[in-house]
mmCIF file of the N, C-alpha and C atoms, coordinates in Angstrom:
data_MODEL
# 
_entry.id   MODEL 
# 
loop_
_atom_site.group_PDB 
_atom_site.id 
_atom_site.type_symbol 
_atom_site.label_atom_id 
_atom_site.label_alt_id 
_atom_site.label_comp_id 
_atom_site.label_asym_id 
_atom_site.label_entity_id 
_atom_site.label_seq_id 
_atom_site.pdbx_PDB_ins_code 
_atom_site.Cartn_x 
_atom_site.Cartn_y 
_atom_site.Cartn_z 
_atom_site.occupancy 
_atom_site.B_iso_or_equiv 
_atom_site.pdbx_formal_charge 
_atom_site.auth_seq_id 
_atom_site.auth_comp_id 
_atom_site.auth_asym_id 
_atom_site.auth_atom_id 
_atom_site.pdbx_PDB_model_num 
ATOM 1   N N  . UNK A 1 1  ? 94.598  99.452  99.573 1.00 0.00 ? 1  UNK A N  1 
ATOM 2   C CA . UNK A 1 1  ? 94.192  99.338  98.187 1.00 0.00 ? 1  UNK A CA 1 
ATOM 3   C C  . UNK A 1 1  ? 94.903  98.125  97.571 1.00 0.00 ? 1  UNK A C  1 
ATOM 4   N N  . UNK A 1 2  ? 94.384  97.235  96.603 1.00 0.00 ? 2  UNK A N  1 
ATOM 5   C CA . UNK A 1 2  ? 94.663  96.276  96.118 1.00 0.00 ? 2  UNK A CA 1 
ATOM 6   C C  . UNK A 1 2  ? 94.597  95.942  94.939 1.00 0.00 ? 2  UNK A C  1 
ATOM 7   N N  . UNK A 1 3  ? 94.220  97.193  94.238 1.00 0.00 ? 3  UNK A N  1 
ATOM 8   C CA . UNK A 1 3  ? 93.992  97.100  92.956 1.00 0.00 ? 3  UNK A CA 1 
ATOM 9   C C  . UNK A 1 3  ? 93.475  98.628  91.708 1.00 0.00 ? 3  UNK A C  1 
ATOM 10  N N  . UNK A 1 4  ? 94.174  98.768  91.054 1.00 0.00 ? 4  UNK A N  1 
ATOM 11  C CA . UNK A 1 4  ? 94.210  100.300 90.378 1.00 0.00 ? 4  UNK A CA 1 
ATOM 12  C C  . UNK A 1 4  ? 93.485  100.304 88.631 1.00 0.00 ? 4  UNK A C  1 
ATOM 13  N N  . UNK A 1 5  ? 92.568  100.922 88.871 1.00 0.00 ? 5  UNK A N  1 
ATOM 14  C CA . UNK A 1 5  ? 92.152  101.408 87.211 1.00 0.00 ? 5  UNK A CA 1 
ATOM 15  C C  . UNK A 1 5  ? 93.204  102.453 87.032 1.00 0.00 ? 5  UNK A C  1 
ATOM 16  N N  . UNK A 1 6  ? 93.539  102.840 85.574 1.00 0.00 ? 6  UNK A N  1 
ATOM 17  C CA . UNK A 1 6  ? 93.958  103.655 84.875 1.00 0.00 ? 6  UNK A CA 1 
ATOM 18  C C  . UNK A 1 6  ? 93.186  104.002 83.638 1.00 0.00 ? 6  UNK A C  1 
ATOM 19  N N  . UNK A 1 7  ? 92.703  105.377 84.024 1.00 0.00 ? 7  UNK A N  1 
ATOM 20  C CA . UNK A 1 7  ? 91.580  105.679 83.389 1.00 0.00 ? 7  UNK A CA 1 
ATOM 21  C C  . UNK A 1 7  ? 91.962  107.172 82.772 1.00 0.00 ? 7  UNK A C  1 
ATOM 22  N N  . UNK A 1 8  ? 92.565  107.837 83.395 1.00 0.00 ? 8  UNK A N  1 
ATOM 23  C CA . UNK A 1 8  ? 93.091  109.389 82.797 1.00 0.00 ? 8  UNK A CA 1 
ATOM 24  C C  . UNK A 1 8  ? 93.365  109.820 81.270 1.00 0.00 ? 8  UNK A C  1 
ATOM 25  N N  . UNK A 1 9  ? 93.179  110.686 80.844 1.00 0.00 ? 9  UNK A N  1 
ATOM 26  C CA . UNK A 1 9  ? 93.567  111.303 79.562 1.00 0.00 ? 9  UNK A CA 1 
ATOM 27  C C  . UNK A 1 9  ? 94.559  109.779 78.962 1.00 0.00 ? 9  UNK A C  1 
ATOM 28  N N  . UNK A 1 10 ? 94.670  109.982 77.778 1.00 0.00 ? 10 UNK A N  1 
ATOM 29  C CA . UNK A 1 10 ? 95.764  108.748 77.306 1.00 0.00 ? 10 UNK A CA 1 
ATOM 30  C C  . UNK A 1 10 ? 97.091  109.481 77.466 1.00 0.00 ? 10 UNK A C  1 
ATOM 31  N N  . UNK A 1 11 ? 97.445  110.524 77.611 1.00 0.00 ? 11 UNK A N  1 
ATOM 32  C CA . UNK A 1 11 ? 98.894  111.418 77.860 1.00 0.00 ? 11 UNK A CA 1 
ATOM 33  C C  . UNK A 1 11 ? 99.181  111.620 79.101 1.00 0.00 ? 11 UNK A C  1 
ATOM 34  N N  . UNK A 1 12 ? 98.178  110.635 79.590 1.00 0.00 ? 12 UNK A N  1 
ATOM 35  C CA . UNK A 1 12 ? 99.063  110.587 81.364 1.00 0.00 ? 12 UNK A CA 1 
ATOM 36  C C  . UNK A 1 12 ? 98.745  109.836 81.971 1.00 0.00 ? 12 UNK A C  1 
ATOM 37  N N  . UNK A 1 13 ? 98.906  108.231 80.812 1.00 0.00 ? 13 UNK A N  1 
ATOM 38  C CA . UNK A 1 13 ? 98.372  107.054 81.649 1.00 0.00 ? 13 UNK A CA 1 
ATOM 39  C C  . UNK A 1 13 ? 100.151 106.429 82.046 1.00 0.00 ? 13 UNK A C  1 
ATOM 40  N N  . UNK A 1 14 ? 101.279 107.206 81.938 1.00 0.00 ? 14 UNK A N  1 
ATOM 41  C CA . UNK A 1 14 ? 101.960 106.526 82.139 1.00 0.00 ? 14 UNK A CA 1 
ATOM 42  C C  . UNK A 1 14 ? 102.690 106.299 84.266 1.00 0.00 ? 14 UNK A C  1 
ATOM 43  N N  . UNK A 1 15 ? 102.896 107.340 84.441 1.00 0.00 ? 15 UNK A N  1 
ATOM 44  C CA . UNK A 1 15 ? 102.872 107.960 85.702 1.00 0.00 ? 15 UNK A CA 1 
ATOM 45  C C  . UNK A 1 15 ? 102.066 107.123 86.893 1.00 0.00 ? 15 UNK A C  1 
ATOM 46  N N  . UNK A 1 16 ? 100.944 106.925 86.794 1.00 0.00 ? 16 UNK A N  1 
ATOM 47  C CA . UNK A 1 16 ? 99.847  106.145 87.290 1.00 0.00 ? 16 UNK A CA 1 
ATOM 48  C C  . UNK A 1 16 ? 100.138 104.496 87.621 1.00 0.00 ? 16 UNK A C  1 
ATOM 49  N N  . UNK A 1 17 ? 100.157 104.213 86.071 1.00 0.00 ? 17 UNK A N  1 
ATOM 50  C CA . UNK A 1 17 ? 100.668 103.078 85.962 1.00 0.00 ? 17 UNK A CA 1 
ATOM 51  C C  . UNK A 1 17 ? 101.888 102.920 86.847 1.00 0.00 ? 17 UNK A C  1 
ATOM 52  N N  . UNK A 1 18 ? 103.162 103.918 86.765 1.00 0.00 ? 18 UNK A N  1 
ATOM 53  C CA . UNK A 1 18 ? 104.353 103.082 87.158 1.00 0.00 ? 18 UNK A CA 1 
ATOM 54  C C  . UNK A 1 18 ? 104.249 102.893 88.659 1.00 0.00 ? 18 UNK A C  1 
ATOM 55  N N  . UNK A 1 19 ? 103.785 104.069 89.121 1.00 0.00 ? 19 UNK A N  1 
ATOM 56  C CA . UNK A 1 19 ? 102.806 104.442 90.363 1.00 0.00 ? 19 UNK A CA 1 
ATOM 57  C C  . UNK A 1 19 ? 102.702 102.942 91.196 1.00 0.00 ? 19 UNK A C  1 
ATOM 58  N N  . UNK A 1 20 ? 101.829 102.261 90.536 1.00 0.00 ? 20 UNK A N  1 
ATOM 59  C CA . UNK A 1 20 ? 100.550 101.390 90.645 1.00 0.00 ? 20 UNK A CA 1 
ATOM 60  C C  . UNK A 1 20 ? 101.672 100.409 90.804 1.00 0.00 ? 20 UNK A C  1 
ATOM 61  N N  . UNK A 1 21 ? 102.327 99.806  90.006 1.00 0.00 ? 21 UNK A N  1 
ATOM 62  C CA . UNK A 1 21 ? 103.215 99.107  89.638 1.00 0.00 ? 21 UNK A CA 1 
ATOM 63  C C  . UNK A 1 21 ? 104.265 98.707  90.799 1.00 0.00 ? 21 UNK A C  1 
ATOM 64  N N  . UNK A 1 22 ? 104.766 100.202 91.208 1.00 0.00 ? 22 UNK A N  1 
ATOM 65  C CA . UNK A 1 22 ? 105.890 100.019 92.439 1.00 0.00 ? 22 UNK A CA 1 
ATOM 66  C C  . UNK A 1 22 ? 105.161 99.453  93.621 1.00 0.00 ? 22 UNK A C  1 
ATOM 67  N N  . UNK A 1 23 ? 103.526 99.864  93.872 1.00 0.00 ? 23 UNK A N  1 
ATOM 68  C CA . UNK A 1 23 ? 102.811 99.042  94.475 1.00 0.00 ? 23 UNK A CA 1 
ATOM 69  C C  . UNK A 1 23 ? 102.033 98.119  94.811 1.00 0.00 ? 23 UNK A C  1 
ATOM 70  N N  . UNK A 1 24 ? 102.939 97.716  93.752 1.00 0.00 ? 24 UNK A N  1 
ATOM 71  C CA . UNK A 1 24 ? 102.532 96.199  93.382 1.00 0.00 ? 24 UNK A CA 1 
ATOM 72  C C  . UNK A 1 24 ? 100.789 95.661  93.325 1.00 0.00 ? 24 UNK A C  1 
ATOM 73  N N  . UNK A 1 25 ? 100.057 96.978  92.883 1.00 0.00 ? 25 UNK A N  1 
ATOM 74  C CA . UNK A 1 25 ? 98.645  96.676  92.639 1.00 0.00 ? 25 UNK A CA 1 
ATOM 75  C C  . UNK A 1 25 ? 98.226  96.182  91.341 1.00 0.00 ? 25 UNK A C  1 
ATOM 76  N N  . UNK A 1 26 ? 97.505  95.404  91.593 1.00 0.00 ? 26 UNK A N  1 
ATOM 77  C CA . UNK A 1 26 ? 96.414  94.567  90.431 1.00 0.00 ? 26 UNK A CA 1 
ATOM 78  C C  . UNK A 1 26 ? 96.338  96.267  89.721 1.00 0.00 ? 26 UNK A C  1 
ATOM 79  N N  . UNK A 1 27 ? 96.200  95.636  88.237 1.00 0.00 ? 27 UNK A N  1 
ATOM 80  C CA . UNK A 1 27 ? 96.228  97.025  87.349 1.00 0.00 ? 27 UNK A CA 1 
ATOM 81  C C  . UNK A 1 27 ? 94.709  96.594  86.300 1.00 0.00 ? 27 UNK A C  1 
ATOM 82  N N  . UNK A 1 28 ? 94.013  97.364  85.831 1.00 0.00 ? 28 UNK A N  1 
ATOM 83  C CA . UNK A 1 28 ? 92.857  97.563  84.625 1.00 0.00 ? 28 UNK A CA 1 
ATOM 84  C C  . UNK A 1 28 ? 93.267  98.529  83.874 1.00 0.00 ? 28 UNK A C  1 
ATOM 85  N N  . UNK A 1 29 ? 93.943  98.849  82.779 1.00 0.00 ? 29 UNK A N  1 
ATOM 86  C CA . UNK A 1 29 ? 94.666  100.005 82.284 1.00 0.00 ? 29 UNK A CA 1 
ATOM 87  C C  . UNK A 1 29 ? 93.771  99.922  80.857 1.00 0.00 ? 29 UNK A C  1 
ATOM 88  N N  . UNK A 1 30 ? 92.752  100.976 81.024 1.00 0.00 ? 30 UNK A N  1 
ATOM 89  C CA . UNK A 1 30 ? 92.100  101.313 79.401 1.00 0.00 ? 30 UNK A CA 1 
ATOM 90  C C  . UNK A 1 30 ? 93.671  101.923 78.412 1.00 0.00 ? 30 UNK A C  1 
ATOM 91  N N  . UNK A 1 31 ? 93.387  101.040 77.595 1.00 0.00 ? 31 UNK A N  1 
ATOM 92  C CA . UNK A 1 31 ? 93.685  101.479 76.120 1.00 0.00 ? 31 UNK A CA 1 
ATOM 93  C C  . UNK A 1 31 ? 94.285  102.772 75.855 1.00 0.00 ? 31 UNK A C  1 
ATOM 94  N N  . UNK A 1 32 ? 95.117  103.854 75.714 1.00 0.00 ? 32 UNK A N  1 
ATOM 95  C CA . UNK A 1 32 ? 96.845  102.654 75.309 1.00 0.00 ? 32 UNK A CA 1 
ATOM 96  C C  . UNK A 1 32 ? 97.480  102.401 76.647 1.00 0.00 ? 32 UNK A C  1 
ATOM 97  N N  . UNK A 1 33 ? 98.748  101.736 76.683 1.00 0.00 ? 33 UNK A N  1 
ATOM 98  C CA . UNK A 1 33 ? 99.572  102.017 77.715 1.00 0.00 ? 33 UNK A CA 1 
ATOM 99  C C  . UNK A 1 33 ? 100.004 103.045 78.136 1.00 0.00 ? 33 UNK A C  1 
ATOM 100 N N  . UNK A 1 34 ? 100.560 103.810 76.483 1.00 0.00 ? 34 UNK A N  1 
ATOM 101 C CA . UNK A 1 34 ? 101.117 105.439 76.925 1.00 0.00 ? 34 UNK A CA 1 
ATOM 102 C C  . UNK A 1 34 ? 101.150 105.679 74.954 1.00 0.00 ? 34 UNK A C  1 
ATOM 103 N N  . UNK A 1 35 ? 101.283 107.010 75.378 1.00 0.00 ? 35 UNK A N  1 
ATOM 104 C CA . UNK A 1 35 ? 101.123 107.556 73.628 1.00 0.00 ? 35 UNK A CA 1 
ATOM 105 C C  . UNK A 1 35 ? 101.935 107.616 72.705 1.00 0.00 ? 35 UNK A C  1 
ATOM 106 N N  . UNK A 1 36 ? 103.713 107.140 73.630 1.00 0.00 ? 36 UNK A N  1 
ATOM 107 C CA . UNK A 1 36 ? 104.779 107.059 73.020 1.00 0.00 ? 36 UNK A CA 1 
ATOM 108 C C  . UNK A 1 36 ? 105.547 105.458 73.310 1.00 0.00 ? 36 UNK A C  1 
ATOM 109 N N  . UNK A 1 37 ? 106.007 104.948 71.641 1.00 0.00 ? 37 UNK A N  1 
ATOM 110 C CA . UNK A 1 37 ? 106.866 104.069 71.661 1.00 0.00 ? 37 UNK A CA 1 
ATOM 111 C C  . UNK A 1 37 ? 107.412 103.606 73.242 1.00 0.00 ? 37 UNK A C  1 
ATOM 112 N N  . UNK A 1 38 ? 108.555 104.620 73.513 1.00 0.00 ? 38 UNK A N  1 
ATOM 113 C CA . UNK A 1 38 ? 109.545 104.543 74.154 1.00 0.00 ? 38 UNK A CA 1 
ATOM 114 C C  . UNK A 1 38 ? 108.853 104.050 75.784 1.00 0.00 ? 38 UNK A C  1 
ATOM 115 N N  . UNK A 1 39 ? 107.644 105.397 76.108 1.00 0.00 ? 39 UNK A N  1 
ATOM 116 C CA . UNK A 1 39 ? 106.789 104.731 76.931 1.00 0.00 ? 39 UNK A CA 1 
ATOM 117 C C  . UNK A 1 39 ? 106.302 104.000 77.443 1.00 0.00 ? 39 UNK A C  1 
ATOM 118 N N  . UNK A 1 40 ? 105.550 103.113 76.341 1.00 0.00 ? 40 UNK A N  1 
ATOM 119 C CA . UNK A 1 40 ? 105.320 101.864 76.280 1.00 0.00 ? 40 UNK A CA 1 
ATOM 120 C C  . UNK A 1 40 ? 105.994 101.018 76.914 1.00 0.00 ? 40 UNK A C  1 
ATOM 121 N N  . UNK A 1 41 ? 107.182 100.830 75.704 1.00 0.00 ? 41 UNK A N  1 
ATOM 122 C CA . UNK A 1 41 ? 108.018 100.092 76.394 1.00 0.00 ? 41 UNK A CA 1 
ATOM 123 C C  . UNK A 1 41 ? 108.275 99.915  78.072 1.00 0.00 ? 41 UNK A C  1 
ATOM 124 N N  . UNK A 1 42 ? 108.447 101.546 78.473 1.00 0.00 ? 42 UNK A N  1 
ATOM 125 C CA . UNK A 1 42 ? 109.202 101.325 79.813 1.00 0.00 ? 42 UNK A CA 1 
ATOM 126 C C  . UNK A 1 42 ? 108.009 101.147 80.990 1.00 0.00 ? 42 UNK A C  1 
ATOM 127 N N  . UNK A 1 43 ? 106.690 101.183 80.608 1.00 0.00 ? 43 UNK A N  1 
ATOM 128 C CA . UNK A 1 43 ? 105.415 100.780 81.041 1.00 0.00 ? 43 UNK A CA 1 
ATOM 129 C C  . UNK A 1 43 ? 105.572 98.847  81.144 1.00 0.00 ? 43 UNK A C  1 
ATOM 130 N N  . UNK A 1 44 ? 105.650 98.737  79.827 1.00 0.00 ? 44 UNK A N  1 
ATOM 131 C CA . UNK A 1 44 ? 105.394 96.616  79.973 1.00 0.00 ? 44 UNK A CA 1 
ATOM 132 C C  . UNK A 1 44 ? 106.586 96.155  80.717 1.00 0.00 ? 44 UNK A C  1 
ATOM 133 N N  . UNK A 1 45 ? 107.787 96.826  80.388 1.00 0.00 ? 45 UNK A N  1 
ATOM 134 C CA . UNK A 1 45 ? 108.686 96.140  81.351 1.00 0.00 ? 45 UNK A CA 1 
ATOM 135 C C  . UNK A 1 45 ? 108.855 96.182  82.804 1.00 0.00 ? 45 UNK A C  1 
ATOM 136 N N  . UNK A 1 46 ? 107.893 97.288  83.175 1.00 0.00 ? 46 UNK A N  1 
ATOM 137 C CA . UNK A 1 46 ? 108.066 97.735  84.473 1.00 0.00 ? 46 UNK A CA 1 
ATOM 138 C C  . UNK A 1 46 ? 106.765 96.680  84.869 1.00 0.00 ? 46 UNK A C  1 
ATOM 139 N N  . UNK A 1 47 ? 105.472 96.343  84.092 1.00 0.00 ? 47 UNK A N  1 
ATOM 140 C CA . UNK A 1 47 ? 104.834 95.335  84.774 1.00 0.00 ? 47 UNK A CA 1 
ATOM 141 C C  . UNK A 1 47 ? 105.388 94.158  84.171 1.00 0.00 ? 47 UNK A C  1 
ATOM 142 N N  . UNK A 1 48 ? 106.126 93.713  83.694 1.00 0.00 ? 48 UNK A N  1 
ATOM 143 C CA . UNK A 1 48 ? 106.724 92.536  83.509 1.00 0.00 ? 48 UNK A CA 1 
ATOM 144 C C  . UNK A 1 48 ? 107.696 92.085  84.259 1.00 0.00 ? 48 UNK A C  1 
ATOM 145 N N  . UNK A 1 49 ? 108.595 92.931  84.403 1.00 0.00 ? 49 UNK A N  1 
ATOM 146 C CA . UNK A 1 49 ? 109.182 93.405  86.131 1.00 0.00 ? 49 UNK A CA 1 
ATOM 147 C C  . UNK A 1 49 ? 109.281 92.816  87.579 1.00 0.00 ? 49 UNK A C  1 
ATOM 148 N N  . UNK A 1 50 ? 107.731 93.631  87.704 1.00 0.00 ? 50 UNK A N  1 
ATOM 149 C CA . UNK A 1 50 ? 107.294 93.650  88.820 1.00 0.00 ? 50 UNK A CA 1 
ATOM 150 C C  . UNK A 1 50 ? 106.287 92.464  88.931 1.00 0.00 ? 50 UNK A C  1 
ATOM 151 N N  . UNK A 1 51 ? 106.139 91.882  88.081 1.00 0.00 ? 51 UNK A N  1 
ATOM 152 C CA . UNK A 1 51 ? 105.010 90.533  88.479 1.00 0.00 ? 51 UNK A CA 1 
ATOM 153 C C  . UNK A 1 51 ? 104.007 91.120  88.564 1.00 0.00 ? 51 UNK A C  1 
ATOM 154 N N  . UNK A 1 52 ? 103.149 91.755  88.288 1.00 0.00 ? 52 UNK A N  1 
ATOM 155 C CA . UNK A 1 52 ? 101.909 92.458  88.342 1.00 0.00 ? 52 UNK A CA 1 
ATOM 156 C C  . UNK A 1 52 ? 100.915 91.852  87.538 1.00 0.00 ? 52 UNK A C  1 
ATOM 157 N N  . UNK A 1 53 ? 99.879  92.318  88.025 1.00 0.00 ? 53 UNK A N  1 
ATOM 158 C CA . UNK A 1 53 ? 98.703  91.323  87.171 1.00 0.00 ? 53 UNK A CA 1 
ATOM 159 C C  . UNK A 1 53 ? 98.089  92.690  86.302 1.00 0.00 ? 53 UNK A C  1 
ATOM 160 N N  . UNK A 1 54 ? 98.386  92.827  85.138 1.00 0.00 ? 54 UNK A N  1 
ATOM 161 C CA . UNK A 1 54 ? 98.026  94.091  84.598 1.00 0.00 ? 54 UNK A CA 1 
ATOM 162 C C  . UNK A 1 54 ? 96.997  93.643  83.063 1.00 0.00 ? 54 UNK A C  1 
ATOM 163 N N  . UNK A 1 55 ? 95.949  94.298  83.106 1.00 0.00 ? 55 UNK A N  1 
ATOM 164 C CA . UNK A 1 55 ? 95.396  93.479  81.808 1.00 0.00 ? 55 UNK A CA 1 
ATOM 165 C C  . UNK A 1 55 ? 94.846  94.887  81.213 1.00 0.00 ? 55 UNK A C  1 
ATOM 166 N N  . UNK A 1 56 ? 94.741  95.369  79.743 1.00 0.00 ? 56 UNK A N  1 
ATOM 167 C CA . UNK A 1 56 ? 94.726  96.122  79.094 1.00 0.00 ? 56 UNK A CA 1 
ATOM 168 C C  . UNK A 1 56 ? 92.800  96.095  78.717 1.00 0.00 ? 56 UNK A C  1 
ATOM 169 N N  . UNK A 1 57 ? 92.503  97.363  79.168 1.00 0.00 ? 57 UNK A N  1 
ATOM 170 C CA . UNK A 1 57 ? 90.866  97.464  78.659 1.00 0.00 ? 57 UNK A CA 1 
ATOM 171 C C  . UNK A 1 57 ? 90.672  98.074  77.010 1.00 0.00 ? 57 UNK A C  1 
ATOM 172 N N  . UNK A 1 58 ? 89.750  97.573  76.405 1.00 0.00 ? 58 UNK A N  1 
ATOM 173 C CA . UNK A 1 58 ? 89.319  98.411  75.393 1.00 0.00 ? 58 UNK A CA 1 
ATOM 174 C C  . UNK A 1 58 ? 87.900  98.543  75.075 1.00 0.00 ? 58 UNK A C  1 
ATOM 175 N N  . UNK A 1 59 ? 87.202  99.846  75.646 1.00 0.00 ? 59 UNK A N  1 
ATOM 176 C CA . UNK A 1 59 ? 85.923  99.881  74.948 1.00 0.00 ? 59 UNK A CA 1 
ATOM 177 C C  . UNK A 1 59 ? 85.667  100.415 73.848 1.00 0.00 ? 59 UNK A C  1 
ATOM 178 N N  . UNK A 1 60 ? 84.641  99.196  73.778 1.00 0.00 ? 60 UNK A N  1 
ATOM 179 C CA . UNK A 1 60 ? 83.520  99.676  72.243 1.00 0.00 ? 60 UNK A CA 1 
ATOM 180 C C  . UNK A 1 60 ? 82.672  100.715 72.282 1.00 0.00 ? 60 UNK A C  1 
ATOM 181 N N  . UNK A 1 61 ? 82.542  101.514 73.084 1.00 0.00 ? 61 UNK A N  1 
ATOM 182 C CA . UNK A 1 61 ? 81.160  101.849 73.825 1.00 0.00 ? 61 UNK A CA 1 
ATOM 183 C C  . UNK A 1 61 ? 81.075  103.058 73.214 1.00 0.00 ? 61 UNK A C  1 
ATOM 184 N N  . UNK A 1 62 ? 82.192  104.051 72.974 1.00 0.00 ? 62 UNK A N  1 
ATOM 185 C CA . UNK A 1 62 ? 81.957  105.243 71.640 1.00 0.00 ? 62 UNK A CA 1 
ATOM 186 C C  . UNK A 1 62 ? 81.970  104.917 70.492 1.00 0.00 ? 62 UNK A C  1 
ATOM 187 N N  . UNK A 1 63 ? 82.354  103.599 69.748 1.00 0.00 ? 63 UNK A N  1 
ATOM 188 C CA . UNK A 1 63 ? 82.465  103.728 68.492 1.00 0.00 ? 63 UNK A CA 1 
ATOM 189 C C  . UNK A 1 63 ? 80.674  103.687 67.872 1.00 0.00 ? 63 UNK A C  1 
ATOM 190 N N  . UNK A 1 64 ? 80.493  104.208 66.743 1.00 0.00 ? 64 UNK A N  1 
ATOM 191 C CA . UNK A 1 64 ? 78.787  104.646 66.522 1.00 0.00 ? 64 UNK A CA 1 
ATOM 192 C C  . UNK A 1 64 ? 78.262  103.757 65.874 1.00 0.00 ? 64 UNK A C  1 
ATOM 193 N N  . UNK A 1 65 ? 79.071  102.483 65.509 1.00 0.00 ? 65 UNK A N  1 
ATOM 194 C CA . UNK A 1 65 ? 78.282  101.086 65.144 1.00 0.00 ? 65 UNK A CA 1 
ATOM 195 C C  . UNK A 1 65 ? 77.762  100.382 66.334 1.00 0.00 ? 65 UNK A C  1 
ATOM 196 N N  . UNK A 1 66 ? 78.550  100.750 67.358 1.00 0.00 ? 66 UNK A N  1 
ATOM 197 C CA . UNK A 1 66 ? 78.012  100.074 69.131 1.00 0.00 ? 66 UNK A CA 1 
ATOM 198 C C  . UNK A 1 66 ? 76.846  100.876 69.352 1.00 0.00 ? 66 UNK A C  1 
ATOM 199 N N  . UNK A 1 67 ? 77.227  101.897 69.225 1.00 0.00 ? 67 UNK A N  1 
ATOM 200 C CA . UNK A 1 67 ? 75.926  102.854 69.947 1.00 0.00 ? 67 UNK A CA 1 
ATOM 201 C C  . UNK A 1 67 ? 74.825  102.991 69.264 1.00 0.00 ? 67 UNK A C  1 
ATOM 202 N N  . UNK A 1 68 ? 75.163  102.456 67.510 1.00 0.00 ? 68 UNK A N  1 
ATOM 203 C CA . UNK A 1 68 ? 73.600  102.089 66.994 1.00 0.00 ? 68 UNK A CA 1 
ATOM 204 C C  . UNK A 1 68 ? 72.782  100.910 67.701 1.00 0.00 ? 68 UNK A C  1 
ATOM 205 N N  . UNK A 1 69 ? 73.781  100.357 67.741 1.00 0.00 ? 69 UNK A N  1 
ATOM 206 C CA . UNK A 1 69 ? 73.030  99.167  68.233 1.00 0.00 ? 69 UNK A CA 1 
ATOM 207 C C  . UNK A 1 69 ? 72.663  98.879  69.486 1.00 0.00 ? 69 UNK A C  1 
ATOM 208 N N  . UNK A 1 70 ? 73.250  99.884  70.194 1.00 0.00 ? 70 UNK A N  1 
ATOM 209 C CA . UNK A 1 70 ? 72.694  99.802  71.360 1.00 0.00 ? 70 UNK A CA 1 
ATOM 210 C C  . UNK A 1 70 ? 71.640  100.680 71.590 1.00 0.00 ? 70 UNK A C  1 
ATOM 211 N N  . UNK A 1 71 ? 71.436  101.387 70.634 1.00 0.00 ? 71 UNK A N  1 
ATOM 212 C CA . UNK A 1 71 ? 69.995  102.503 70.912 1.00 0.00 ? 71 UNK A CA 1 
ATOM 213 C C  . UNK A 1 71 ? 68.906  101.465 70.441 1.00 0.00 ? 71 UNK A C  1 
ATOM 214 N N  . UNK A 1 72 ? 69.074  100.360 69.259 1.00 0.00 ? 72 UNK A N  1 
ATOM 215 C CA . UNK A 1 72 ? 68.306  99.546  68.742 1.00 0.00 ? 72 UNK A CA 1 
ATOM 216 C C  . UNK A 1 72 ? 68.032  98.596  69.622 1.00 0.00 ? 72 UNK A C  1 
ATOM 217 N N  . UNK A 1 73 ? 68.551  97.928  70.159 1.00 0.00 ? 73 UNK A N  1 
ATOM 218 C CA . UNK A 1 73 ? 68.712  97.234  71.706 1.00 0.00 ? 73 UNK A CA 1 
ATOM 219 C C  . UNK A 1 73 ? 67.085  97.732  72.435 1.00 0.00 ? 73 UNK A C  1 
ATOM 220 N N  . UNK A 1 74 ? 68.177  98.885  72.766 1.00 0.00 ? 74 UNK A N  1 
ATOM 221 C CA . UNK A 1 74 ? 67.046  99.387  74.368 1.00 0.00 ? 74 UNK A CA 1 
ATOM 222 C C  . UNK A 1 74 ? 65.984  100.170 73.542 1.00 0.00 ? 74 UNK A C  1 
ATOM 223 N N  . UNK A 1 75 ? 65.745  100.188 72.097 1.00 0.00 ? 75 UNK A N  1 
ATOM 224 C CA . UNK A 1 75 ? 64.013  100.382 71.380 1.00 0.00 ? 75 UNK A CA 1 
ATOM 225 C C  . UNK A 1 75 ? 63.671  98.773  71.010 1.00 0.00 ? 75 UNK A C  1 
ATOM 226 N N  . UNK A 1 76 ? 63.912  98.396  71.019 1.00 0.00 ? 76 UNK A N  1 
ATOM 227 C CA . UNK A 1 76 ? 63.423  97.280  70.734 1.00 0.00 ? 76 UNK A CA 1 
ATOM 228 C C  . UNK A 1 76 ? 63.249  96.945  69.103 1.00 0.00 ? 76 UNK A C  1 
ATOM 229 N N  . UNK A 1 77 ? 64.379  97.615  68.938 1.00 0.00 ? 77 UNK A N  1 
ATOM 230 C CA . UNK A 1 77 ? 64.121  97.033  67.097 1.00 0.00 ? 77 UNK A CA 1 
ATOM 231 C C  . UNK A 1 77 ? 65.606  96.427  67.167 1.00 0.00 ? 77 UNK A C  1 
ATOM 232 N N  . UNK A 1 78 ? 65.891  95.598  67.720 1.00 0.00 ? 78 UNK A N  1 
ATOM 233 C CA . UNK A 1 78 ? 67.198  94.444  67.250 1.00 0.00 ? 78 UNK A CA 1 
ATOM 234 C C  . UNK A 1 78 ? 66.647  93.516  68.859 1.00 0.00 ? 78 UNK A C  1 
ATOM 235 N N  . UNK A 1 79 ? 67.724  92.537  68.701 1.00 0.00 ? 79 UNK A N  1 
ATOM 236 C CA . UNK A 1 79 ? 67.895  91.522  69.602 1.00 0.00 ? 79 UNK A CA 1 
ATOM 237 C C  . UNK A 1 79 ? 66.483  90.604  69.382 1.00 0.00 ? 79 UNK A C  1 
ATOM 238 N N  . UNK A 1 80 ? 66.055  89.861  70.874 1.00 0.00 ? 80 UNK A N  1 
ATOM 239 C CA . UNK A 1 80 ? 65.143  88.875  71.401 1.00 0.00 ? 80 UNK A CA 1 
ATOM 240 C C  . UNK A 1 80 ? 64.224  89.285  71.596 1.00 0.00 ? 80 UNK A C  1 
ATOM 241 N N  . UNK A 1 81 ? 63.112  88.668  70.365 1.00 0.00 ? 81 UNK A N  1 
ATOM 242 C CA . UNK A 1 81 ? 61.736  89.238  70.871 1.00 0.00 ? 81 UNK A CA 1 
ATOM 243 C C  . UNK A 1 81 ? 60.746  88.218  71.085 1.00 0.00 ? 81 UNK A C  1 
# 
């Protein structure tokens, strides 16, 4: 393996991560790091650390201004016509 999503509940993205980290895998970590301050912290330093290539996801994809528009999209009442 060469590379790790972190995708779990947000109260147990930390574990994973450090996980990932000691093995020195490419990281995709959705949104947050972890749910606590202190966490955090000991999350960025551990990929700051370790040299890791870790880049933070955030989707739009539940919020209900996206998903209007994406129902408008795929009816064909917005975008390229």
């Amino acid at each position: 393996m060469t590379a790790a999503i972190i995708s779990t509940d947000e109260h147990l993205h930390v574990e994973p991560i450090l996980a990932a980290v000691e093995r020195r895998l490419s990281l995709l970590i959705e949104k947050p790091l972890a749910t606590e301050l202190a966490a955090s912290q000991r999350v960025l330093d551990a990929i700051k650390n370790s040299g890791a290539d870790a880049v933070v996801g955030y989707t739009q994809r539940f919020r209900r201004k996206w998903l209007s528009v994406k129902e408008k999209v795929a009816h064909r009442r917005a975008g390229r016509r």
